[in-house]
C-alpha positions in Angstrom: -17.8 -13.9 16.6 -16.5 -13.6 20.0 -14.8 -9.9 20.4 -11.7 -9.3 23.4 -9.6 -6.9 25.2 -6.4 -6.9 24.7 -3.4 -5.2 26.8 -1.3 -3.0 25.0 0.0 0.3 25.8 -2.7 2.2 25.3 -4.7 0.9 27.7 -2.0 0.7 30.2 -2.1 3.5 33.6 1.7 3.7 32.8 1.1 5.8 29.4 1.0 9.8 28.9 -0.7 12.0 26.4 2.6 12.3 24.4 2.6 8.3 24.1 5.8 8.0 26.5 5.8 5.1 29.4 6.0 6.9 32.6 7.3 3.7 34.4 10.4 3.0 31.7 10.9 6.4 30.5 10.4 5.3 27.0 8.5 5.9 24.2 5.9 2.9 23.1 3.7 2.7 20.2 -0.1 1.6 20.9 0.6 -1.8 19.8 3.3 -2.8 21.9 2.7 -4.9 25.2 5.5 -5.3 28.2 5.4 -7.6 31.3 4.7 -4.5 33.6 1.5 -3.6 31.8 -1.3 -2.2 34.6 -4.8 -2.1 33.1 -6.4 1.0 32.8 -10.1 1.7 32.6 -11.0 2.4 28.9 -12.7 5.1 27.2 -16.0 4.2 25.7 -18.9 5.9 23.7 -20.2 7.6 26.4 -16.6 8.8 27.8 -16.6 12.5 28.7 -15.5 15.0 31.0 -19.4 14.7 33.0 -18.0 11.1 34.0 -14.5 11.5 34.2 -13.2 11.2 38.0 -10.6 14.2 37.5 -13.2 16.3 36.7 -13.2 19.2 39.4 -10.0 18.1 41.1 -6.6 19.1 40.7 -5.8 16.3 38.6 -8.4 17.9 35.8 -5.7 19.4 33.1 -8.3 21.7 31.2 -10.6 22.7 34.3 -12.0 26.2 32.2 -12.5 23.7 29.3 -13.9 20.7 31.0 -17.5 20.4 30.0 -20.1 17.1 29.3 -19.4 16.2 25.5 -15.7 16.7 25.5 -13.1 14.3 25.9 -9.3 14.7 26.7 -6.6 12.3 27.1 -6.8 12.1 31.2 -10.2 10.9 31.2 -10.2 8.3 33.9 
């Protein structure tokens, strides 16, 4: 069986933590798709805060909390 990505918001740089499209100002579910969609790098098993690239940078929303192990929704 031959398993693929798909594009759908969820994996899209245009999405937020509250699920809302920050390039149509809308809210999407995770199974929607649009035209516009800009593929973002996807969490996997070994996704964490220890390999995210916000990690120590101003762009790091939890810095006191950020720690290898946990996870957050700006992993990237």
């Amino acid at each position: 069986m031959e398993v693929k990505s798909i594009s759908s918001c969820i994996n899209c740089e245009n999405i937020t933590s509250s699920f809302d499209c920050s390039k149509h100002q809308i809210e999407v579910d995770i199974d929607k798709v649009c035209p516009d969609h800009t593929f973002k790098r996807s969490l996997t098993k070994e996704s964490n805060c220890s390999n995210c690239k916000n990690l120590s940078t101003q762009s790091c929303p939890n810095p006191n909390l950020a720690a290898e192990g946990m996870l957050c929704f700006s992993w990237a």
